[in-house]
C-alpha positions in Angstrom: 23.0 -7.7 28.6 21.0 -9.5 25.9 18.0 -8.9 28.4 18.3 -5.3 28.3 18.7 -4.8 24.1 16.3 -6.7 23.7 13.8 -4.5 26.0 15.4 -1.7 24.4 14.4 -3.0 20.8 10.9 -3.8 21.9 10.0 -0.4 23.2 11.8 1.5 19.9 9.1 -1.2 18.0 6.5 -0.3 20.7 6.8 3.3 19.7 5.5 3.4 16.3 2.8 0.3 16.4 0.0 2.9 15.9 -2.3 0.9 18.2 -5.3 -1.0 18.5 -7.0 0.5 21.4 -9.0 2.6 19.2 -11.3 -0.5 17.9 -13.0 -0.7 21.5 -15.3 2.2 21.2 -18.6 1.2 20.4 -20.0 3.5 18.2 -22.6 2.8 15.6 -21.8 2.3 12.0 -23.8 2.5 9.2 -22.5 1.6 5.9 -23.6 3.1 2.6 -26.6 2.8 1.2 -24.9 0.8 -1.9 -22.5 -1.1 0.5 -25.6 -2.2 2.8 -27.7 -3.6 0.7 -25.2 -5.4 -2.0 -23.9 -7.1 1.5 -27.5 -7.8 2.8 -28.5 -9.3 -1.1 -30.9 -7.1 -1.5 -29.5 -5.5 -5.0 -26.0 -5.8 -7.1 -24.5 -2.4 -7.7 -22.2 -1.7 -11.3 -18.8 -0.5 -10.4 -19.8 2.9 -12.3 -21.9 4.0 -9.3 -18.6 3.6 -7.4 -16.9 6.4 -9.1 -15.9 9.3 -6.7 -12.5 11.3 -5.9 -10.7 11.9 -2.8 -8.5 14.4 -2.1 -4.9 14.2 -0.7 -4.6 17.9 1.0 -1.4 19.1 1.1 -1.6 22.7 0.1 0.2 23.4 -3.1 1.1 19.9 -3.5 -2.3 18.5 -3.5 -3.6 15.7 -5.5 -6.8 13.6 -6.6 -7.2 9.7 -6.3 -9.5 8.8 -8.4 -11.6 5.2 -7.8 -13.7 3.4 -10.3 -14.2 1.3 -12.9 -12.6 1.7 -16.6 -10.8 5.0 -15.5 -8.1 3.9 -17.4 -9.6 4.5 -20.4 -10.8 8.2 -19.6 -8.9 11.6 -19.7 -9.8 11.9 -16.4 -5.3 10.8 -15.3 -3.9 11.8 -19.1 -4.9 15.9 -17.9 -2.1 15.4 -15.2 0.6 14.6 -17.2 2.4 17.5 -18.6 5.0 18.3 -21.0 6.0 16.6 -24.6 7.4 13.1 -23.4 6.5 10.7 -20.9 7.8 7.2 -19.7 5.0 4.6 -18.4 7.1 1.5 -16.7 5.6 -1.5 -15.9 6.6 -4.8 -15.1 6.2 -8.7 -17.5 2.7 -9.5 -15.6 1.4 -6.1 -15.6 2.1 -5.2 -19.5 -0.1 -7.5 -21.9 -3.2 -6.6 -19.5 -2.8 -2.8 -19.3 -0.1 -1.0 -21.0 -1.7 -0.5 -24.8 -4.5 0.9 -23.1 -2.6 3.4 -20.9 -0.3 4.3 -23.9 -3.1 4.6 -26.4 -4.8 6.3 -24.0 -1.6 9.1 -24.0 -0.9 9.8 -27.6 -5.2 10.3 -28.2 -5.3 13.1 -25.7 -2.3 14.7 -25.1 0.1 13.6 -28.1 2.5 12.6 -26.6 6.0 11.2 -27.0 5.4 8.0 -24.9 8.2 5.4 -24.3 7.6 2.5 -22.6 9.9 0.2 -20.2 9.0 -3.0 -19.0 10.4 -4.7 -16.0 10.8 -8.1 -14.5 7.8 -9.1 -11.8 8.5 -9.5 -8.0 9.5 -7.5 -4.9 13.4 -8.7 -6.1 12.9 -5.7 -8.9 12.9 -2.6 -6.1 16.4 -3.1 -6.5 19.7 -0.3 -7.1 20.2 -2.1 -9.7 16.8 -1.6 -11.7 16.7 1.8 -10.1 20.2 2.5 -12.6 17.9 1.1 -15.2 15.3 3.4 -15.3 18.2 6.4 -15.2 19.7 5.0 -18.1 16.6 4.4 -20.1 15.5 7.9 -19.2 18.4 9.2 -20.6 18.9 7.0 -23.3 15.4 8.2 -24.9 16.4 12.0 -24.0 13.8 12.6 -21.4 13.8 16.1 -19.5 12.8 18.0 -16.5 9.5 18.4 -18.1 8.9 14.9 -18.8 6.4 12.2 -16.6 7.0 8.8 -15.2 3.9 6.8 -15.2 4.2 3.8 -12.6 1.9 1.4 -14.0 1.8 -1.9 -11.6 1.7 -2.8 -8.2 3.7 -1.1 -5.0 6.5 -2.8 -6.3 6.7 -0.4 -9.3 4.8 2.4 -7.5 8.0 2.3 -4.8 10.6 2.5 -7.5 9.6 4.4 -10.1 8.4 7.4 -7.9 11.8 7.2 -6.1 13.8 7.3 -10.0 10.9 10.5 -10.6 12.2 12.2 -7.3 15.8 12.0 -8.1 15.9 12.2 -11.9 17.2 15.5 -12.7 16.0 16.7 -9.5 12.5 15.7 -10.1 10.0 14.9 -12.4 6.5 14.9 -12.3 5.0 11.2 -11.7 1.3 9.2 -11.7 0.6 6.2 -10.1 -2.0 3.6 -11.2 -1.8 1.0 -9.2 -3.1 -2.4 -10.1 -3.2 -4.4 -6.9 -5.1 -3.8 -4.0 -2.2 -3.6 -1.8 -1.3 -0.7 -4.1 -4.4 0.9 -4.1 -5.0 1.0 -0.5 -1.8 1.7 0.8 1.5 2.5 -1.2 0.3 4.5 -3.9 -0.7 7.2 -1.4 1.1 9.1 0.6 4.1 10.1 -1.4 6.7 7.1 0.3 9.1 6.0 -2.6 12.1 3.8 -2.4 14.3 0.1 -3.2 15.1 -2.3 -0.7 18.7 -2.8 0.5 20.0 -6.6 1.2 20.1 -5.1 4.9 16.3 -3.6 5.5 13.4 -3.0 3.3 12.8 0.5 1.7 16.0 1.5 3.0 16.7 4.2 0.3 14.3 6.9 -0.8 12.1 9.7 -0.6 8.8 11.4 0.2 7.6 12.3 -3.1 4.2 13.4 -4.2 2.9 12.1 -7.4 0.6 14.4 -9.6 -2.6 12.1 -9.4 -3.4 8.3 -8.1 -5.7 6.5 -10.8 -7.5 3.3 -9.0 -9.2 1.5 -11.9 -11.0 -1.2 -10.1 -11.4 -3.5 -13.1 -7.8 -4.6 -12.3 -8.3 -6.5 -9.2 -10.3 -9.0 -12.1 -6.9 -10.5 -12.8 -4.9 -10.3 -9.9 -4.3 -13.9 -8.1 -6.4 -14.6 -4.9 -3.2 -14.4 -2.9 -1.9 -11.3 -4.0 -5.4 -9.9 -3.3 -5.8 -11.0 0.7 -2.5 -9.8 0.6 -3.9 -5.9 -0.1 -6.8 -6.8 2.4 -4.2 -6.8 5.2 -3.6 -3.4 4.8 -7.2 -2.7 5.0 -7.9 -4.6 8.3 -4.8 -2.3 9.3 -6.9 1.1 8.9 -9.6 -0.3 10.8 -7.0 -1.1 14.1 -5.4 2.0 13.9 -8.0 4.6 14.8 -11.2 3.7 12.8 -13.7 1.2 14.8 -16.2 1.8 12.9 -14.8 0.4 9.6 -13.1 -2.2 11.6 -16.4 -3.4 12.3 -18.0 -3.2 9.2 -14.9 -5.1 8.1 -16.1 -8.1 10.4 -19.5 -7.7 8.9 -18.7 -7.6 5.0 -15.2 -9.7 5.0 -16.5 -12.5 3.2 -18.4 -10.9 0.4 -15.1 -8.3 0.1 -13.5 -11.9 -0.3 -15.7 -12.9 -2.9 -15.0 -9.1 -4.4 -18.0 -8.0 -3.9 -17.9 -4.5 -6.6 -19.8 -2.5 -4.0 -18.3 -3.8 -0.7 -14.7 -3.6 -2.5 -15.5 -0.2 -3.6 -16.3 0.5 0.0 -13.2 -0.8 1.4 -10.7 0.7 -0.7 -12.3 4.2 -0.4 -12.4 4.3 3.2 -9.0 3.0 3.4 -7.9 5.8 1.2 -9.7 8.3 3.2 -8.1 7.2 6.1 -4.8 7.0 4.4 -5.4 10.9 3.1 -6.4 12.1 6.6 -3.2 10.7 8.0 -0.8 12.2 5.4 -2.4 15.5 5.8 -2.0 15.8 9.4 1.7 14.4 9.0 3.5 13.8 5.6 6.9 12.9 6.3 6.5 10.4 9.3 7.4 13.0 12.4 4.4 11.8 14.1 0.9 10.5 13.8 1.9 8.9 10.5 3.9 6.0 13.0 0.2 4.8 13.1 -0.2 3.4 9.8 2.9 1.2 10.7 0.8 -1.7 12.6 2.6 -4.9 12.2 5.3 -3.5 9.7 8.4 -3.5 11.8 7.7 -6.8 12.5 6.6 -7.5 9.0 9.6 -6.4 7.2 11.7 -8.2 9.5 10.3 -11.2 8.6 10.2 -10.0 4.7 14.3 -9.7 5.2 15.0 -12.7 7.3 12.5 -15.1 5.2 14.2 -13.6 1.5 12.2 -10.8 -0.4 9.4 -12.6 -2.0 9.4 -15.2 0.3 6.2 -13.6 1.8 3.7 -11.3 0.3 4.3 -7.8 2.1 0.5 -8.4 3.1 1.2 -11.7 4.6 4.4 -10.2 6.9 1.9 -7.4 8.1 -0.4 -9.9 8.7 1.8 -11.9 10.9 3.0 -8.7 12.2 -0.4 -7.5 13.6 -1.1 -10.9 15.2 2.2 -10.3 16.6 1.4 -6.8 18.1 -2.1 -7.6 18.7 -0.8 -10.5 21.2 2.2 -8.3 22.8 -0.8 -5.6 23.6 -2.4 -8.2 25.0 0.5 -9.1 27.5 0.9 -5.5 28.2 -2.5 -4.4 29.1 -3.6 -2.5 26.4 -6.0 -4.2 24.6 -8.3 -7.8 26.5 -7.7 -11.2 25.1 -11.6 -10.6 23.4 -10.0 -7.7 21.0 -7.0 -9.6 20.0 -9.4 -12.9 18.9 -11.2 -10.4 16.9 -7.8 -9.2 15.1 -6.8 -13.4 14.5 -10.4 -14.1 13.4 -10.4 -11.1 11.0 -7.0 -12.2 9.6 -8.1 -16.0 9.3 -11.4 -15.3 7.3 -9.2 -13.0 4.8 -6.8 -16.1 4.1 -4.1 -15.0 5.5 -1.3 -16.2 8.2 -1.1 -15.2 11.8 1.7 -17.1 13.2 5.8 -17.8 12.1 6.6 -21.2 10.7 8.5 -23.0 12.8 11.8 -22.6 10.4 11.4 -19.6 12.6 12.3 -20.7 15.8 15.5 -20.1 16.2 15.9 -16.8 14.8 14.1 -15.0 17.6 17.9 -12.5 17.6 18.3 -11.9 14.2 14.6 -10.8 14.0 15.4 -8.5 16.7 18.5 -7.1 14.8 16.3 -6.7 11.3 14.0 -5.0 14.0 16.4 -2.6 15.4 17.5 -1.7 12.0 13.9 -1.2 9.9 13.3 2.7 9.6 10.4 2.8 11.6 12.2 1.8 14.8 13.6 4.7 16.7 16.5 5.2 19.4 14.5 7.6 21.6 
């Protein structure tokens, strides 16, 4: 009986792993002109020549992502953000680095009423509780259906304060500027909101577009090494899924993106974003091709919700959680043992884990049961 739920559970996982196969074509790739030569030495690039905009197409609910350096500072985000009042929350590590210059920033070019909310740091914050905090604030400082949230942080804050702008009187308009890599790459796009449950990760939400998504590069400059190979697991992700190509030029440039490299980062997270866009235009709310950009998460968040939220780095579960599928494809035939030594060696030389601890050992059935519970798993 065990044998056969726990076949069950590994083909509802098996359904949404995206998958790898994509990385054997052989095409040819050919990196920008910038990209090449700052990764051959030949001449450093300023961030400025970086700037560009993407587009997230999704008819009338379209939005830019804007990527460069100092964007903060511009009009370029503040044009989004309509009516008289807005509320930009943050979190303690996040506030003396960024939020004077995003309020100033405001009250110069649109004069607004601005009030400002600053919460505690750490994946334990996308919480019920803290989502009842940002309700009460909002009301407390008389804040209507024409008033903004600005999520100013990493996904952490990106996750929960889009989800209090989708429900707060029926919806608000919201902007993300997300100040991790992990956020810039991955869960500022998209439109996925939500706070973690004591029972799964991300458990309650909604698909919820913001207005704009303002990546000001300069803000990887104080984020700690780990929390930055953390973002780079997303971006080895987008290179598995469905993009060879950049999954090469990953193995090519990982150590100078490492070394944050401005033009090789640049590179990175607008191709990721691209590929992020692409995906959520061809399927928004997860029916579909979106599964793809799940690689390694249903393992991930298992191990996020056995270990304790904040145990691991989200990047470090999905890390794990690649190696994880990468090895299982492997056993079933889908991918040769060459590919999957590519996906360790890629993981390795971004610093970050590919296998359990052995605290793990014995907990082989309640990571199956976090498994068979995590969102992304399906019955069919």
């Amino acid at each position: 009986k065990n044998s056969k739920r726990r076949m069950m559970i590994l083909q509802q996982t098996l359904s949404v792993l995206g998958f790898i196969v994509a990385v054997r074509t052989t095409s040819a790739f050919v990196p920008s002109s910038e990209a090449a030569a700052a990764a051959a030495g030949k001449k450093k690039f300023e961030r400025k020549a970086l700037q560009t905009t993407l587009e997230v197409d999704l008819g009338e609910r379209s939005y830019p992502i804007y990527i460069g350096s100092k964007l903060l500072e511009t009009e370029v985000w503040t044009r989004h953000v309509k009516g008289t009042s807005v509320a930009v929350i943050t979190n303690e590590v996040v506030a003396p680095l960024y939020l004077e210059k995003a309020v100033k920033m405001l009250e110069a070019t649109q004069e607004k009423r601005v009030e400002t909310l600053v919460l505690p740091d750490g994946e334990g914050t996308k919480s019920l509780a803290n989502l009842e905090l940002i309700m009460d604030f909002a009301l407390e400082k008389k804040l209507d259906r024409t008033s903004c949230f600005v999520a100013l942080g990493g996904g952490v804050i990106g996750d929960l304060v889009g989800f209090a702008a989708a429900i707060y009187q029926r919806g608000v308009d919201f902007v993300q500027i997300p100040t991790t890599l992990m956020a810039m790459v991955d869960s500022s796009v998209g439109g996925k909101t939500a706070v973690n449950h004591p029972k799964g990760k991300n458990m309650i939400g909604a698909f919820y577009q913001p207005q704009c998504v303002l990546i000001d590069v300069d803000s990887l400059d104080s984020l700690p090494a780990r929390e930055y190979a953390s973002g780079v697991a997303e971006i080895i992700k987008y290179g598995l899924i469905g993009d060879a190509p950049f999954f090469e030029w990953q193995e090519k440039n990982v150590d100078a993106l490492m070394d944050r490299d401005p033009a090789i980062v640049g590179e990175a997270i607008k191709l990721s974003c691209e590929n992020k866009a692409h995906v959520v235009k061809l399927d928004e709310k997860e029916a579909g091709v979106r599964a793809t950009l799940n690689l390694g998460h249903t393992f991930g968040h298992a191990i996020e919700a056995h270990a304790g939220y904040g145990t691991y780095l989200h990047g470090e579960a999905v890390a794990i959680g690649i190696a994880m599928a990468a090895a299982m494809s492997r056993k079933l035939g889908w991918i040769d043992a060459h590919l999957e030594q590519r996906t360790l060696k890629l993981l390795r030389r971004a610093h970050l884990p590919v296998s359990l601890p052995p605290s793990f050992t014995d907990s082989k059935a309640d990571l199956l049961d976090l498994m068979n519970l995590d969102k992304k798993s399906s019955s069919r």
